[in-house]
Each structure stands twice: as structure tokens, then as C-alpha cells.
C-alpha positions in Angstrom: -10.2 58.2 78.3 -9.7 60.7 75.3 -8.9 64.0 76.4 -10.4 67.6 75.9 -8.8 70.5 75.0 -11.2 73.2 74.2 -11.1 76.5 72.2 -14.1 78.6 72.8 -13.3 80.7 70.2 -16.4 80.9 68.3 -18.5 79.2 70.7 -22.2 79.7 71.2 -23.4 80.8 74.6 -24.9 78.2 75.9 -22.2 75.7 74.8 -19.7 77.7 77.1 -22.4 77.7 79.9 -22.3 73.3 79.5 -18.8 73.3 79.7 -19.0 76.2 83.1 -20.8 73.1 84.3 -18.8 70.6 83.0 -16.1 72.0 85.3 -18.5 72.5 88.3 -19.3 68.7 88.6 -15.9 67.9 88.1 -14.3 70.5 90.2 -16.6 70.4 93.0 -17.0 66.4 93.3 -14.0 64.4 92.2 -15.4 60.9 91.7 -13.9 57.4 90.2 -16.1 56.3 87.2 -16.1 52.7 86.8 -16.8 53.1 83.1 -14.2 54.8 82.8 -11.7 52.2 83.3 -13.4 49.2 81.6 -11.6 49.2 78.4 -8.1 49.1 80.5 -9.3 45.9 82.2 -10.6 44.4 78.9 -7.0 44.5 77.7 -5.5 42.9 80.3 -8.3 40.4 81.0 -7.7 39.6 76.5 -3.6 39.2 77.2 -4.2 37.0 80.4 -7.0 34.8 79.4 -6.0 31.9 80.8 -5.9 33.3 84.6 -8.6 35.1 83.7 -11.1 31.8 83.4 -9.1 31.2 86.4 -10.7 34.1 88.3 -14.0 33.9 87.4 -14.0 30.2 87.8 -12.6 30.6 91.4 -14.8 30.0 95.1 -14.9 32.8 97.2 -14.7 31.1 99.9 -11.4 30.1 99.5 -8.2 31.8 98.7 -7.2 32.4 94.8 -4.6 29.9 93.9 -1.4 32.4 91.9 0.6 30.5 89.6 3.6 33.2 90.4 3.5 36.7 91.5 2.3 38.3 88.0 -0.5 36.5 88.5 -1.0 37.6 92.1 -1.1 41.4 90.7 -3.7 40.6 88.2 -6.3 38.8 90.3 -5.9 41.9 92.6 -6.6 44.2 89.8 -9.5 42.1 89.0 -10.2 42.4 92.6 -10.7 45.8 92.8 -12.7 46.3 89.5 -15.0 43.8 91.3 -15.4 46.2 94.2 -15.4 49.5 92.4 -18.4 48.2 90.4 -19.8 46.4 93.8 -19.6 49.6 95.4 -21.1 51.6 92.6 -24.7 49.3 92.3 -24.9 49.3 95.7 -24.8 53.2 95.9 -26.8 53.3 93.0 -29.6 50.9 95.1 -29.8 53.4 97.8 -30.2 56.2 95.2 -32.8 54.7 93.7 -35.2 54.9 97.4 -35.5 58.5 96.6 -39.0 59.3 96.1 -38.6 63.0 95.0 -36.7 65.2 92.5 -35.3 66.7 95.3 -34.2 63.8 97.4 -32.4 62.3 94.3 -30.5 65.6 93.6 -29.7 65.7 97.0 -28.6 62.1 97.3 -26.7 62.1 94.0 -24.7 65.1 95.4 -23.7 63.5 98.5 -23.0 60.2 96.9 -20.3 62.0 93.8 -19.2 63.9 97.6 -18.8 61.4 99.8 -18.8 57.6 98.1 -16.5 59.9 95.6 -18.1 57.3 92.6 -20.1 58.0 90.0 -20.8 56.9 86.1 -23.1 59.1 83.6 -25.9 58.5 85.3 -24.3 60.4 88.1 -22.8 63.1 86.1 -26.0 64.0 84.0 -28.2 64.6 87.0 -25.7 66.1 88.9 -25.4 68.5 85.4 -29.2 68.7 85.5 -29.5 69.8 88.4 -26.9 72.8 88.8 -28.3 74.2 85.7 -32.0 74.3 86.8 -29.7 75.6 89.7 -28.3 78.8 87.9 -31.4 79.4 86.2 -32.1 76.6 83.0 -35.9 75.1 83.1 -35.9 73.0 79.8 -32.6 70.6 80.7 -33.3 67.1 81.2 -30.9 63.5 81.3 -31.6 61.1 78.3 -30.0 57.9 77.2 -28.4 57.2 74.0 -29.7 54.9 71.3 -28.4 54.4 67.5 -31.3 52.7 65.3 -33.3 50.2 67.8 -29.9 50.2 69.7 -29.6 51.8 73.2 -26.3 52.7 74.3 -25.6 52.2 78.3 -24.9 56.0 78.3 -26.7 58.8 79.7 -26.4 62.5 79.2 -27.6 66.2 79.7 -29.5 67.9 77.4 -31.2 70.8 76.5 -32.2 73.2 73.5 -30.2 76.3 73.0 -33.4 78.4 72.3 -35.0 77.1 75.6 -37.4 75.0 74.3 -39.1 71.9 75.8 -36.6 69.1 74.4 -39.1 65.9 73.5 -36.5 63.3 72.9 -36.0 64.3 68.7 -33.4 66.3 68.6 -33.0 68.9 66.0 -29.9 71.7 65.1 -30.0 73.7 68.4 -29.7 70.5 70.8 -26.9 70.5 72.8 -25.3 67.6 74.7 -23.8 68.4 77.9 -21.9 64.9 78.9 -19.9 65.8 82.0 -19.0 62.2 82.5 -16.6 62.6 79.0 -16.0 66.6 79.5 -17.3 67.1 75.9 -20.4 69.4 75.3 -21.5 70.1 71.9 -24.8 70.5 69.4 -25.9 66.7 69.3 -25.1 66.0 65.4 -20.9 66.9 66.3 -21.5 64.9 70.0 -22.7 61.8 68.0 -19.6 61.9 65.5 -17.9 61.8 68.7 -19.4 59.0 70.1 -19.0 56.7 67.1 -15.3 57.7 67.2 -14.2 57.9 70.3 -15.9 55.9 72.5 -16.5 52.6 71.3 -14.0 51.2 73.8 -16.5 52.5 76.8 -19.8 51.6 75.6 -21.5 49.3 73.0 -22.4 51.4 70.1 -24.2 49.3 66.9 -22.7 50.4 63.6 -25.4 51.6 61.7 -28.5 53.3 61.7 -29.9 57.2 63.5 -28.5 58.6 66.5 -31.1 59.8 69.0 -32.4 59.6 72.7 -34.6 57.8 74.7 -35.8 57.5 78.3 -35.9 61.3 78.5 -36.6 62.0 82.1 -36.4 65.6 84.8 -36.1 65.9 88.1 -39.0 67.8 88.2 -37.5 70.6 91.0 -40.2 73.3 92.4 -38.9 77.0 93.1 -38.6 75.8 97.1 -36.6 72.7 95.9 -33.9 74.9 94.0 -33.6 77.5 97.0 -33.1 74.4 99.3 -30.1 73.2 97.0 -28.8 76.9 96.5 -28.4 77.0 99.9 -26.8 73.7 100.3 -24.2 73.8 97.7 -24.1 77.7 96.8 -20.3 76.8 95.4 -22.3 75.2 92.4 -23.9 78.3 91.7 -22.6 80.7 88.8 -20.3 83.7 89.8 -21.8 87.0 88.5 
């Protein structure tokens, strides 16, 4: 996973406010992402190929057959992969039975808290939410597409002057990707992207950067105060 190190030297406001909750998600709900460790795997499932066909060949049913006990490691690697990502769908499943803004910030919440799992998907509404928390109406999750490409990543993202943000993002969006800990005005996050993360997440080689499947959770005034006062730790100190 590439690492951050940030200077805020320089920095616009509301870049230093996405990486405040950048820290808040991460901080306050210490989760495993899947995603996350997917290009590890693919390099061990490419230099053991042959026990790999092995595994996903194999019956459940019945007990893996290990050649030796370096084999017996990696099919419980594989193993757990398989339940990480088992575990993440299914909690995404129940997730996915909220009928409200509310209920899913509430639900994602306790999931990143409790099932301590999460991808993007997780991250960017859980960095939706706590800024409508602390005060930002115009934030909303979106996924990634280059060209007629989408990219199986989803992110925060907002418009530094406030402004509705309708998917076409212009100078003053900003990217708030918690998942990554990078925030940034969207032209430097793309660059990013298409140089950093192509080991995560399939990214076509040509053509625009831009968004799709633009959503919000839609949270009244009453919704807010009820998550203020359920998680006033994700609220910013004065």
C-alpha cells in the first residue's frame, strides 16, 4: 500500500479539513480492507501457480491434499483471503437492508467498529458522513471511471467553494479517499491513481478521468443530531 507523508505547507483549507477526516475514520475505526491486500496475494498465487489450480480446483468437502509443508502455509493464506472477502460481502449484504440515509450511516459505523472490515465503499460514506457531521452539505461518494471504464473504487467528494458537485468535476474538486489516506484537488488525485494504484484496482490506460454513480446519504438536521450524539468523538475539536 503506498504510503503518505504529508506537508500541509501551502495547503488549502478544505484540503486540511479532508485529511482532519482522513484521520477521524482511521483513528476512530481501525478496519482490515480486503482490497488492500489483493496485490500481495496476486504475487504469491503468480509464483505458486501450480498449487494454486490446486486450490481452486479443490472440494470443500474434503480436506486440502499439501504436497509438503510450504504448501500447507499457502492454501491457508488463501484460506483466509477467502474468508476476509466472505466476511466482507456478507457484511456488505446486511448493509445493503438499510432503507434510510440514516440507517446506512449508522450501520456502516458499527460495521468499520465492530466487524472492524471495510473497503472504499466503507471509508467514503463513513467520510461522507462525518463531514455533513461537522458542518459540509455538498459532499457526496462517487465511483471512479477513466473513458467508458469504471474503476471498482469509490470516493468522497466535494467542491471547495461549496457547490452542488454533479459528477463533472472542474479545478476546485477535491477527492477525499480515506480508504488510500490521500486527499487532493481531483486532476493531482487522478495522476495518483494511474501511478500508484494499478496494483489495487483495474484502471484502462487511456482516455478522461471522471466519476460516476454520484450518490448522498441524503441526512435531515434530526439525522445529524442523532449521529452527533452517538459518535460525538467524530466531531471536530474547536
Amino acid at each position: 500500500m503506498p504510503s503518505n507523508s504529508v506537508n500541509f505547507t501551502g495547503r488549502c483549507p478544505q484540503i486540511k479539513t479532508a485529511y482532519k477526516v482522513c484521520h477521524i475514520v482511521n483513528e476512530n475505526f481501525p478496519h482490515i480492507s480486503s482490497t488492500k491486500f489483493s496485490p500481495m496475494f496476486e504475487k504469491i498465487k503468480w509464483q505458486n501457480a501450480d498449487s494454486y489450480g490446486k486450490f481452486i480446483n479443490y472440494n470443500p468437502m474434503f480436506p486440502l491434499s499439501c504436497s509438503n509443508a510450504s504448501e500447507r502455509k499457502f492454501f491457508e493464506l488463501l484460506l483466509c483471503q477467502t474468508d476476509l472477502i466472505r466476511d466482507m460481502n456478507r457484511a456488505r449484504e446486511r448493509c445493503s437492508l438499510a432503507k434510510t440515509g440514516l440507517e446506512t450511516a449508522l450501520y456502516n459505523f458499527s460495521q468499520l467498529k465492530f466487524n472492524r472490515l471495510g473497503n472504499c465503499m466503507e471509508d467514503a460514506r463513513a467520510s461522507e458522513t462525518i463531514m455533513r457531521m461537522n458542518g459540509f452539505d455538498n459532499v457526496y461518494t462517487a465511483n471512479l471511471k477513466r473513458g467508458s471504464q469504471h474503476i471498482d473504487h469509490m470516493v468522497c467528494v466535494f467542491n471547495k467553494d461549496g457547490s452542488k458537485f454533479d459528477g463533472n468535476w472542474n479545478k476546485n474538486t477535491i477527492i477525499l479517499d480515506a480508504w488510500s489516506g490521500i486527499c487532493d484537488f481531483a486532476g493531482n488525485m487522478f495522476k495518483k491513481y494511474e501511478n500508484m494504484f494499478k496494483d489495487y484496482f483495474y484502471i484502462s490506460d487511456s482516455g478522461k478521468f471522471g466519476f460516476h454513480n454520484v450518490k448522498s446519504l441524503k441526512l435531515s438536521d434530526s439525522d445529524l443530531n442523532t449521529l452527533k450524539q452517538k459518535y460525538p468523538e467524530l466531531l471536530f475539536r474547536r
